[in-house]
BADRENVEX-942422 format. One record per residue (C-alpha): residue in one letter; x, y, z. Coordinates in steps of 0.02 Angstrom, whole numbers, plus 50000, padded with zeros to 5 digits. Example, Ala and Ser with C-alpha at 12.3 -4.5 7.8 and 13.67 -1.06 7.14 Angstrom:
A506154977550390/S506844994750357/
END
This chain:
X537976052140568/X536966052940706/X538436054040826/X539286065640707/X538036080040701/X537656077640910/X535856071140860/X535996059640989/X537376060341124/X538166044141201/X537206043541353/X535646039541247/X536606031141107/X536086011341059/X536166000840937/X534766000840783/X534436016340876/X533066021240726/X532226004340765/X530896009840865/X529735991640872/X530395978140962/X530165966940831/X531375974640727/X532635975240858/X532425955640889/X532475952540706/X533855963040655/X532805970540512/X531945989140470/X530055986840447/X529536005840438/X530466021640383/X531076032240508/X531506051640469/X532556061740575/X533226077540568/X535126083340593/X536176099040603/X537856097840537/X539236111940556/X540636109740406/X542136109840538/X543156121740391/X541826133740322/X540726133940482/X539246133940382/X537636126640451/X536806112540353/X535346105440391/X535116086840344/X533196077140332/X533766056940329/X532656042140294/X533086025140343/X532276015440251/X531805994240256/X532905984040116/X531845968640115/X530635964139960/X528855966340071/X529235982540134/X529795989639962/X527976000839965/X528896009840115/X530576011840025/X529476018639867/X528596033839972/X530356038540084/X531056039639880/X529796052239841/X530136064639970/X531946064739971/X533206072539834/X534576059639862/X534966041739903/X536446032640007/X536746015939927/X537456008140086/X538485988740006/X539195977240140/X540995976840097/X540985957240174/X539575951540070/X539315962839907/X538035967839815/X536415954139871/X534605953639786/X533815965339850/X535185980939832/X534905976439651/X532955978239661/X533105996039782/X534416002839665/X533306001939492/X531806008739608/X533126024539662/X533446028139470/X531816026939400/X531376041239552/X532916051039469/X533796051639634/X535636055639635/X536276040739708/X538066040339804/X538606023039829/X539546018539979/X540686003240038/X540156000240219/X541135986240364/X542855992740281/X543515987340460/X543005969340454/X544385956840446/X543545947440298/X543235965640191/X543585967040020/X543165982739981/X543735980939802/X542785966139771/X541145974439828/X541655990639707/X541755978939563/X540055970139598/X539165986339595/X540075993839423/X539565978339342/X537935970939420/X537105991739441/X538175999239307/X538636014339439/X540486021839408/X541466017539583/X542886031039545/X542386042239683/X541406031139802/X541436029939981/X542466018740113/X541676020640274/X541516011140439/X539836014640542/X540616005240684/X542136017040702/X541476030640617/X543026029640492/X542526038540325/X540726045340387/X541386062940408/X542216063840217/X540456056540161/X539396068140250/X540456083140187/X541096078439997/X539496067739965/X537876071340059/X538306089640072/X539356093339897/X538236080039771/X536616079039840/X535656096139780/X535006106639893/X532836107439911/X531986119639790/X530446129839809/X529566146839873/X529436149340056/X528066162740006/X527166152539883/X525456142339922/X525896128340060/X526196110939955/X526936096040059/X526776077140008/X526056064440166/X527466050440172/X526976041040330/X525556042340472/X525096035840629/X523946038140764/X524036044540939/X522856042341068/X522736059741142/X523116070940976/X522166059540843/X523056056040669/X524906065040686/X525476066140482/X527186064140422/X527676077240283/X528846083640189/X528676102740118/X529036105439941/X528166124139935/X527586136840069/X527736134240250/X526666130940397/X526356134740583/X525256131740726/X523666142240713/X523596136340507/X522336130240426/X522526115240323/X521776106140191/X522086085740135/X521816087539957/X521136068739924/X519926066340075/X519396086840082/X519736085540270/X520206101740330/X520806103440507/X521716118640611/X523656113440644/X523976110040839/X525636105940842/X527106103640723/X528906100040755/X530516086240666/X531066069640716/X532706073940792/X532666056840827/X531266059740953/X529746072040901/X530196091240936/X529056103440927/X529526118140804/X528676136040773/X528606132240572/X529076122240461/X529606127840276/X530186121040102/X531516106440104/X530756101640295/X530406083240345/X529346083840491/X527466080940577/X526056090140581/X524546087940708/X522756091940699/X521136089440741/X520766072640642/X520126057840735/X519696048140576/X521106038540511/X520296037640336/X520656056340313/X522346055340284/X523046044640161/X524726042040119/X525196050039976/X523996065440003/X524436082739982/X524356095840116/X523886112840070/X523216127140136/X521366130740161/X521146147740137/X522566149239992/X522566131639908/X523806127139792/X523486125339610/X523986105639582/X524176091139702/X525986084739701/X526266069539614/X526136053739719/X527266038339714/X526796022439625/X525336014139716/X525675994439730/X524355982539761/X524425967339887/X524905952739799/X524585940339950/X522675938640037/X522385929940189/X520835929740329/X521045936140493/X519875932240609/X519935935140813/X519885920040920/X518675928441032/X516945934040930/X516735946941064/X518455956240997/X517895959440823/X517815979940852/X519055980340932/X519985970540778/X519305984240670/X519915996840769/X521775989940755/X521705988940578/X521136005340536/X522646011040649/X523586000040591/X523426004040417/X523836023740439/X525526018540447/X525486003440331/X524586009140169/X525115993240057/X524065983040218/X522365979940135/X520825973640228/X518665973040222/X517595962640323/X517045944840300/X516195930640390/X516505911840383/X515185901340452/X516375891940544/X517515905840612/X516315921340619/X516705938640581/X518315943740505/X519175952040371/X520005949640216/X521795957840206/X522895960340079/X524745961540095/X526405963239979/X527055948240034/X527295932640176/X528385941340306/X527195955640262/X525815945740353/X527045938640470/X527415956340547/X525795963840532/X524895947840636/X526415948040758/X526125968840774/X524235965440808/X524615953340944/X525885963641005/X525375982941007/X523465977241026/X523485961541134/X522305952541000/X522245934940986/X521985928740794/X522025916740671/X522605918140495/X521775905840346/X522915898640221/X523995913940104/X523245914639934/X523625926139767/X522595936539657/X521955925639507/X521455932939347/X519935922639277/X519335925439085/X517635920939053/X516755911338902/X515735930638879/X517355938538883/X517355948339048/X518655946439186/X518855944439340/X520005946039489/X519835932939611/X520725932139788/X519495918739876/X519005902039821/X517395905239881/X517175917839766/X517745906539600/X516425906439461/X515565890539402/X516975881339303/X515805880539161/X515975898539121/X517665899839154/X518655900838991/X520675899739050/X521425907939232/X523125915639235/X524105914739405/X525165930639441/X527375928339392/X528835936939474/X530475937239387/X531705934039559/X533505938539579/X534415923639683/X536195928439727/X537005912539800/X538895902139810/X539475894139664/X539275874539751/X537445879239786/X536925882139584/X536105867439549/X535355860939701/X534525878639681/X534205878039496/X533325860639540/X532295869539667/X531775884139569/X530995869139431/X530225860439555/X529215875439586/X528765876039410/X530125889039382/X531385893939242/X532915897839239/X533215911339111/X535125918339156/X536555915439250/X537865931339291/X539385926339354/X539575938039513/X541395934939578/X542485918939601/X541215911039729/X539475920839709/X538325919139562/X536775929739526/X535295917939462/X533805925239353/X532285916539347/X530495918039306/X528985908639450/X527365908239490/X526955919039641/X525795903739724/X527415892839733/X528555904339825/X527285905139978/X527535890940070/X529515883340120/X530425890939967/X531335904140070/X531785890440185/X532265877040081/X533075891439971/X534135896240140/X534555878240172/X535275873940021/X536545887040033/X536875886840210/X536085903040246/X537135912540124/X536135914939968/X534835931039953/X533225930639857/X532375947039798/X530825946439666/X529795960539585/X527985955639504/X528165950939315/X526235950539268/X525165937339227/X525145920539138/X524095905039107/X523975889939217/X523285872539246/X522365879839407/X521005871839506/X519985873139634/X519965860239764/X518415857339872/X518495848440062/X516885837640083/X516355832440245/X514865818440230/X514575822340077/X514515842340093/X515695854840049/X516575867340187/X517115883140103/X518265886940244/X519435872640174/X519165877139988/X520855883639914/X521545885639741/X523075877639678/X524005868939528/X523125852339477/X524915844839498/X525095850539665/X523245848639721/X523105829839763/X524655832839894/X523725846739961/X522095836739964/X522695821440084/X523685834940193/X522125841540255/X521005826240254/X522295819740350/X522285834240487/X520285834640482/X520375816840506/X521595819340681/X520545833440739/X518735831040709/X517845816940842/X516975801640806/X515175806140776/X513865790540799/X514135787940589/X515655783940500/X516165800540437/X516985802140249/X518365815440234/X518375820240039/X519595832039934/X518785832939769/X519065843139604/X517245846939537/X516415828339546/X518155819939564/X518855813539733/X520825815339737/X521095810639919/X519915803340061/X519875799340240/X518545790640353/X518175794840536/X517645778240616/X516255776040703/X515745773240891/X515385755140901/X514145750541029/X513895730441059/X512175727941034/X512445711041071/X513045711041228/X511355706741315/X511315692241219/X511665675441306/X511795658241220/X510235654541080/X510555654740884/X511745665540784/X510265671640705/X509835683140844/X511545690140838/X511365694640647/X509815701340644/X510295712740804/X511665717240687/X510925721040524/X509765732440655/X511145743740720/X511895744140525/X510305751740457/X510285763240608/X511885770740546/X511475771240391/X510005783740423/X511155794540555/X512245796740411/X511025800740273/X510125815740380/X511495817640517/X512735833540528/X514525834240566/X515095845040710/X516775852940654/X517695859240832/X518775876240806/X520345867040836/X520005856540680/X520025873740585/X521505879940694/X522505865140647/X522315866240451/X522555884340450/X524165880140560/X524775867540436/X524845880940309/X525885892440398/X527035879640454/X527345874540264/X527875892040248/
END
């Protein structure tokens, strides 16, 4: 399309061209939404069109950036591979476009691939998304076969054209932001009513910032600079606003001197379902850290954080995100677009905790559990997933899915080799290895996609790590009793490999209120006392003996454990590595 419409000409043409982070370009994935704005002339008519395109992510985590791209558009391009069909997460995007009320053209995409079957792929989408195939599209982005009849009969003769009054009070909805060093927070909109130009002054309806506009232009794929901007227009504006916190995502931009009436209705806010600690390896980084979140959060509104301190790995904060390549991407963007060193503590859920007085709670740190005393039941948060996998693969993954203290509820019959497994998990047990072990059992070829299916109760406890005797919150976590004495002698065993011998034997405990599931000791140093000995009776010997033993004795009753940062490193390792 791009090509088509002389967006971008070959010299500057590449491949993933809309992928602007090098981490998506390595990975072969879309992380953010990227707009950009095209001119198309219908080569019969000659008439001028003017097309505003979102590409948008696909994968599960970065569905809060598919949800806000839905609200500002009229239309949707349901792009199927015709060499693998419809997969999980097409499913999960599709129900997403129709509950927006999108008109939705579904197109059949790698027609030129040896191994297409086009008709295959139109079958799995009439029966799996219930959308009529009878005038869908066969297109090839590689060749371009197809794109031209799309772009004309669908984008151009289905998709309706934007409504509102270029003379009515401005209205546009804030889909995306980011931050610029030089020009402060630059705000990506979309205008529903009015228009806007430099010289305007504008109003964020949520925060009450008000700021004059600098600069405003389209994505075209690059920013362009543009003398206004009216109804049906996807572009930026730029003001005066240093404060990230000013503009939200979501926001409505109006005008200050003639406000509109009503905000625009935002899209549906999710909440992080995934909490981890981040914490900078150097103490001396921590604003700096704080900085890079705030920035980083203009542009990643499902990214949650506020600060915290561990006594063992000093100032931090406590982030929330939608899922585990969530965190992945936004530690690896931290390292990478703020040269930050940090370390992550083990991924934990949100856990709903009913009291014996009948209030509840939502808890996200162990540290933070009530006494179990007054704790009446906890409930664990479900999702109901959506594995689409071979046929010789059902079992081994039906197996998996109960091992994780899953069921199985349905099994659709795709095609003569796929099947499309339904089944209903807790969240905690898809954190660590299940995407691996999920992509091993089918040789890389199944998909998984999973939306959040509320709450239920569960056997869930809260496992303390004891070191002489004293608990060390940093180690606390919260998991099912079945899967907690595992857990326990996993990280006795690392503390035990990374802490030193102290002068007292050190005990290594995992315990469940006042009951030890797993335990470790740290030996001793030994020093021979009775080396100055020489010849006389064995009695000497003991008693020099008995000496040292009551010696260790007292180091251990009023002595303190020194836990190095490596010994926190490690454990906190071990958890990602299980992911």
């Amino acid at each position: 399309m791009l090509e088509i419409t002389g967006t971008i000409d070959q010299r500057h043409f590449r491949d993933q061209v809309l992928d602007a982070m090098d981490l998506e370009r390595e990975r072969g994935i879309t992380i953010k939404s990227h707009p950009v704005t095209m001119r198309y002339t219908e080569p019969a008519s000659g008439a001028e069109y003017e097309l505003n395109l979102i590409d948008t992510p696909g994968h599960v985590d970065f569905s809060y950036e598919v949800s806000r791209s839905m609200a500002a558009c009229e239309g949707a391009l349901l792009v199927v591979d015709a060499t693998q069909g419809v997969e999980a997460q097409t499913v999960a995007n599709t129900l997403l476009a129709m509950e927006r009320g999108l008109t939705i053209i579904p197109v059949i995409n790698k027609i030129d691939m040896p191994t297409a079957n086009p008709e295959e792929a139109k079958r799995q989408v009439e029966d799996i998304l219930a959308i009529s195939m009878d005038d869908c599209f066969l297109v090839s982005a590689r060749t371009g076969e197809g794109v031209a009849k799309l772009m004309e009969r669908g984008v151009i003769g289905r998709i309706p054209p934007p409504s509102g009054a270029a003379d009515g009070a401005l209205r546009a909805l804030v889909f995306d932001s980011t931050f610029d060093a030089f020009r402060g927070v630059v705000a990506y909109v979309r205008i529903f009513d009015g228009s806007v130009a430099p010289g305007d002054r504008v109003k964020f309806l949520a925060s009450s910032a008000e700021t004059e506009v600098k600069d405003i232009g389209v994505f075209a794929p690059k920013p362009r600079s543009v003398s206004r901007l009216g109804p049906g227009d996807v572009g930026y504006i730029v003001g005066t606003i240093r404060n990230p916190s000013d503009v939200r995502v979501g926001d409505t931009v109006t005008g200050a001197r003639n406000p509109c009436s009503s905000p625009l209705p935002g899209f549906k806010d999710i909440h992080p379902m995934v909490f981890a600690s981040l914490y900078p390896l150097n103490s001396d980084d921590y604003e700096k850290f704080r900085q890079s979140l705030e920035k980083l959060k203009l542009n990643d509104s499902a990214f949650t954080f506020h600060p915290e301190n561990s006594a063992a790995l000093g100032s931090g904060f406590r982030c929330g995100f939608l899922g585990l390549l969530h965190l992945e991407v936004v530690q690896e963007r931290i390292r990478r677009e703020f040269g930050l060193d940090i370390i992550s503590t083990y991924p934990s859920v949100v856990h709903r905790v009913h009291m014996r007085d009948g209030s509840v709670a939502e808890i996200d740190n162990p540290a933070k559990l009530p006494d179990p005393t007054r704790i009446d039941i906890i409930e664990e948060p479900i999702i109901r997933a959506r594995i689409i996998t071979p046929n010789e693969a059902i079992s081994e993954i039906v197996k998996l899915v109960r091992e994780r203290r899953g069921e199985v509820s349905r099994t659709d019959s795709l095609d003569t080799r796929r099947v499309m497994i339904t089944a209903v998990l807790p969240l905690n047990e898809i954190l660590t290895e299940f995407h691996d072990a999920l992509k091993a059992i089918s040789r890389g070829y199944a998909s998984f996609d999973y939306d959040h299916a509320g709450y239920q109760p569960s056997e869930i406890v809260k496992v303390d790590v004891l070191l002489n005797g004293e608990p060390v919150e940093a180690f606390s976590f919260m998991v099912h009793e079945s899967k907690a004495a595992a857990r326990g002698r996993q990280i006795c065993g690392i503390l035990k490999e990374n802490i030193p011998p102290h002068q007292f034997a050190v005990p290594i405990q995992a315990a469940i209120g006042k009951t030890i599931i797993a335990r470790e000791t740290i030996r001793a140093y030994r020093k021979d006392v009775t080396a100055k000995l020489y010849g006389g009776d064995v009695t000497r010997k003991r008693k020099l003996l008995e000496k040292q033993k009551e010696g260790k004795k007292r180091m251990r009753q009023f002595g303190t454990v020194t836990v190095p940062q490596k010994a926190f490193v490690a454990v906190l390792r071990a958890g990602s590595a299980r992911e």
